[in-house]
C-alpha positions as CSV (number, residue, x, y, z in Angstrom):
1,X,16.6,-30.9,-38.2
2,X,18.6,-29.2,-35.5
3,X,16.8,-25.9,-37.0
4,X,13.1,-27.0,-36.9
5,X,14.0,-28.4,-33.4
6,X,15.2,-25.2,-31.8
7,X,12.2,-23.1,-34.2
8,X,9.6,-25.2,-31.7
9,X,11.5,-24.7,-29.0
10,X,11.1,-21.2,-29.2
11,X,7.3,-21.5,-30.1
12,X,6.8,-23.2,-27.1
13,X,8.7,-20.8,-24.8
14,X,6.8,-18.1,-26.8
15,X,3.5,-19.5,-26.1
16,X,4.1,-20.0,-22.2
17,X,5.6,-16.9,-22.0
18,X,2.3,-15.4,-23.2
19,X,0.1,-18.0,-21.9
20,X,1.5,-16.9,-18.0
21,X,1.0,-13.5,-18.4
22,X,-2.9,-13.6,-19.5
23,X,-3.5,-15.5,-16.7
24,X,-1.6,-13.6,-14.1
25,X,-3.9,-10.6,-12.8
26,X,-1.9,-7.6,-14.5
27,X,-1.1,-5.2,-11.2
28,X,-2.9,-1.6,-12.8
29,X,-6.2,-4.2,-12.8
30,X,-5.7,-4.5,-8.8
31,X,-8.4,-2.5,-7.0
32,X,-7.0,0.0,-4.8
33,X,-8.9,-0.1,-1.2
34,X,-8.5,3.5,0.8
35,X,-11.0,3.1,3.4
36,X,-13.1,6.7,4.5
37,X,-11.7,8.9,6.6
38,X,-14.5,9.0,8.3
39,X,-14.6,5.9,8.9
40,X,-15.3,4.2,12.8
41,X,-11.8,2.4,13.1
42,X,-10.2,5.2,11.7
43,X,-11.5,7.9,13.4
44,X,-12.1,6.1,16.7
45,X,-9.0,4.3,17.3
46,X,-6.2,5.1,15.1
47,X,-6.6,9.1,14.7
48,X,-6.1,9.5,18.4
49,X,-3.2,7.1,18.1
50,X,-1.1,9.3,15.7
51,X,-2.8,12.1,17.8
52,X,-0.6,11.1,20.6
53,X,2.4,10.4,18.9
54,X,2.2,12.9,15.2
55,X,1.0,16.0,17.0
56,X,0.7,19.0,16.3
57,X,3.1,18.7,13.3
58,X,0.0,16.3,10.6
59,X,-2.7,18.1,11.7
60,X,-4.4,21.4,11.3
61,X,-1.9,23.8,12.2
62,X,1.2,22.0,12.0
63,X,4.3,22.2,9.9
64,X,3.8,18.6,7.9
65,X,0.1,19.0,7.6
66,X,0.1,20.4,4.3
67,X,2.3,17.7,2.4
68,X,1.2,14.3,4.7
69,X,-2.1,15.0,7.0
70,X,-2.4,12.4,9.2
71,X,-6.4,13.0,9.7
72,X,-7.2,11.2,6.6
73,X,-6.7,7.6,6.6
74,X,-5.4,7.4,2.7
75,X,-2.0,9.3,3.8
76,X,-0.9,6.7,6.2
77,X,-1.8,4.0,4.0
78,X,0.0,5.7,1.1
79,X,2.9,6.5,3.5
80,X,3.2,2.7,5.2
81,X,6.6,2.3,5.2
82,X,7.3,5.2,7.0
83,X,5.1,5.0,9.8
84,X,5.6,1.7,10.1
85,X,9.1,2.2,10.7
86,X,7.7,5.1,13.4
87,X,5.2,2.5,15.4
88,X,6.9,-0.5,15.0
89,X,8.4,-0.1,18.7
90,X,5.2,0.9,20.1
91,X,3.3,-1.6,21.7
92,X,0.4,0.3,22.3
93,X,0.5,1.2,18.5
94,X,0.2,-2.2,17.5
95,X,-3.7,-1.2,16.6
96,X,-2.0,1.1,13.7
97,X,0.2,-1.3,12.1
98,X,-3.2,-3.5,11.9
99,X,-5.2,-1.4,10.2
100,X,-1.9,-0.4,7.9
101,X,-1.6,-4.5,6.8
102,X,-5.7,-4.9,6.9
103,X,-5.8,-1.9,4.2
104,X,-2.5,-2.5,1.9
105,X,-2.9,-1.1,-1.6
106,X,-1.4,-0.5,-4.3
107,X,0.3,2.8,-4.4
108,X,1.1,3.1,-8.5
109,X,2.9,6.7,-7.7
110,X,5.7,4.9,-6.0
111,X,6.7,3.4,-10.0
């Protein structure tokens, strides 16, 4: 008795196990939202933004350009943490942690 008990037992916890996970969204399924570079907000009030602060180092010429240029909006949106961490004191910058949290993805290189 003590056997069949414990066999459903672990049917059941089977079945939920298996019955969360379908209908949980599976994270690769997310849809990864990088707005245009080129688009207004970006180009219009956060590029001169890092302009001020990031110059001339992520932008043509500079010495960080080549690995994280900061005149396309998908680097600081793959890069969040970190310039987070740079404009979090900035109260004038408050515009670029904004647009950071209004276009979160999901960055699968970080896994």
């Amino acid at each position: 008795m003590k056997t069949i008990s414990l066999f459903i037992g672990l049917l059941l916890i089977v079945f939920m196990i298996r019955h969360t996970a379908m209908s949980s969204p599976a994270i690769n399924n997310r849809p990864e939202v990088i707005p245009n570079s080129d688009s207004g907000e970006f180009k219009m009030v956060i590029q001169p933004i890092l302009l001020n602060n990031c110059s001339p180092c992520h932008f043509p010429g500079g010495k960080m350009y080549a690995s994280m240029p900061f005149d396309k909006a998908e680097t600081i949106i793959h890069h969040e943490a970190g310039v987070k961490k740079r404009f979090q004191k900035e109260k004038e910058n408050n515009p670029v942690i904004a647009f950071l949290n209004k276009n979160k993805c999901l960055d699968i290189s970080r896994f």
